[in-house]
C-alpha positions in Angstrom: 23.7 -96.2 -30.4 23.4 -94.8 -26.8 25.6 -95.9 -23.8 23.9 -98.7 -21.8 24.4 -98.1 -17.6 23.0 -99.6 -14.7 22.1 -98.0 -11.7 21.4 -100.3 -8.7 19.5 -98.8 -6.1 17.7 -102.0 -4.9 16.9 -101.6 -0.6 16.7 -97.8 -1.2 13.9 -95.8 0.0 12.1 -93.2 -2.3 12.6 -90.5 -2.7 16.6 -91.7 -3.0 16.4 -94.2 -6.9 14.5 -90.9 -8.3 17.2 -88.6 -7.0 20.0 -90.8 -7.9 18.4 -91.6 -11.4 18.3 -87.5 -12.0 21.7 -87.5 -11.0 22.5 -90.1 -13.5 20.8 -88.7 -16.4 22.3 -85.1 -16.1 25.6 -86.7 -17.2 23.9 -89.2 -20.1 23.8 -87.8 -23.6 20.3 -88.0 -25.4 19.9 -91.0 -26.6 21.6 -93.1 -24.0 20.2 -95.7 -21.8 20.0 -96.5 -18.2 18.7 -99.6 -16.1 16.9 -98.5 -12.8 17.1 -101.4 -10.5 15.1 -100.4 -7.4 12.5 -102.3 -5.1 11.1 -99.3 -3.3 7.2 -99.8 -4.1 7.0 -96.3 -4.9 9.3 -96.1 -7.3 7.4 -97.1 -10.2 4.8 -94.0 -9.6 7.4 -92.1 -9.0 9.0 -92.6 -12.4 6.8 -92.2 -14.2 5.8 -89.1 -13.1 9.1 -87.9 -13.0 9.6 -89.0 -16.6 6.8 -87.5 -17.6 7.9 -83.9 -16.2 11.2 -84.5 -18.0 10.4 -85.9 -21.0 12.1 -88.9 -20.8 11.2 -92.1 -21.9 10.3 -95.2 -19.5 10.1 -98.9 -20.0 9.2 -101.1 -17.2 10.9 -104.0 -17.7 9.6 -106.0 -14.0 8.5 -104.3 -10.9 12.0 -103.8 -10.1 14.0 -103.2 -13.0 13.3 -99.8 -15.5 14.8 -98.8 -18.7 14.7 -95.1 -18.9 16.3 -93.6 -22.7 17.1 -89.5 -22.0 15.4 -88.0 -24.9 
């Protein structure tokens, strides 16, 4: 089983949770898991274009909370 982190980047502006996500998930093994906490309304779009570019997996779990799994 992956490694489980959180990321809080509630009260951050895009394009900051996306660059701090990509960030995150360059050091994450495939597999592993990470919880995106952000409140930016963009976010969400954001995500999941950028998950789709990168082939990483999304689940929104609320509008301000995302578990992402790097593939």
């Amino acid at each position: 089983m992956g490694e489980n982190l959180v990321l809080d980047c509630l009260g951050a502006l895009c394009p900051t949770p996306i660059i701090q996500l990509s960030k995150a998930v360059r050091t994450m093994n495939p597999g592993d898991h990470i919880t995106l906490k952000a409140d930016d309304p963009a976010t969400k779009s954001d995500l999941i274009a950028w998950a789709r570019m990168t082939g990483n997996h999304v689940t929104i779990i609320s509008e301000t909370s995302f578990d992402i799994e790097k593939s």
